[in-house]
C-alpha positions in Angstrom: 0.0 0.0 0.0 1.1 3.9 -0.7 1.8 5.9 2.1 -0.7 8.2 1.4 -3.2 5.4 1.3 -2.8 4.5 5.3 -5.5 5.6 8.1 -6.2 5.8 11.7 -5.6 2.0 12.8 -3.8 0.9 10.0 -1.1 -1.9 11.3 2.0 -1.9 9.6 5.0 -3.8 9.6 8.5 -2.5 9.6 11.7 -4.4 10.9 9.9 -7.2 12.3 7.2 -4.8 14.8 3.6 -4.1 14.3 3.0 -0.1 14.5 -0.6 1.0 14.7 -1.3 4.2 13.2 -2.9 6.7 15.5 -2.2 9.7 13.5 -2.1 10.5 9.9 -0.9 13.6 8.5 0.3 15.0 5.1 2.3 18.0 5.4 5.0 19.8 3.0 4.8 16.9 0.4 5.4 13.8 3.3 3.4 11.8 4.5 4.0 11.8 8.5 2.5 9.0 11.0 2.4 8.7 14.5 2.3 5.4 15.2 3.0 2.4 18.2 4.8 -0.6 19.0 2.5 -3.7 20.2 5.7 -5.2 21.0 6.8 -2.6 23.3 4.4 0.0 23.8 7.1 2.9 22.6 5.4 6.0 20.0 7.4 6.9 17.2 7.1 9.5 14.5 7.6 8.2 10.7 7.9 10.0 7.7 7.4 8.8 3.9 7.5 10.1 0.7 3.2 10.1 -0.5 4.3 6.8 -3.1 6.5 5.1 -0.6 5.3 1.3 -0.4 4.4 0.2 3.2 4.0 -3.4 4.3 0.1 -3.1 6.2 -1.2 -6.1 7.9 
């Protein structure tokens, strides 16, 4: 899926960890997501180009 395909609850995969997506945002031409860890509970902040492929569960 694109980037700027994702919502609010999305699950994606990255490095082996499930993020949920509990923010979506598209500012200055990037995509940016505010998402957390089921393995560990930790909040990070991603940014993606709009046509960047993510791996979504």
């Amino acid at each position: 899926m694109k980037a700027h395909q994702l919502k609010n609850g999305d699950t994606i995969s990255l490095d082996g960890d499930h993020l949920v997506v509990f923010h979506f945002a598209e500012e200055r031409g990037q995509v940016i997501l505010d998402v957390v860890s089921e393995v560990s509970a930790r909040r990070f902040e991603l940014h993606y180009s709009p046509d960047a492929r993510i791996s979504v569960l």
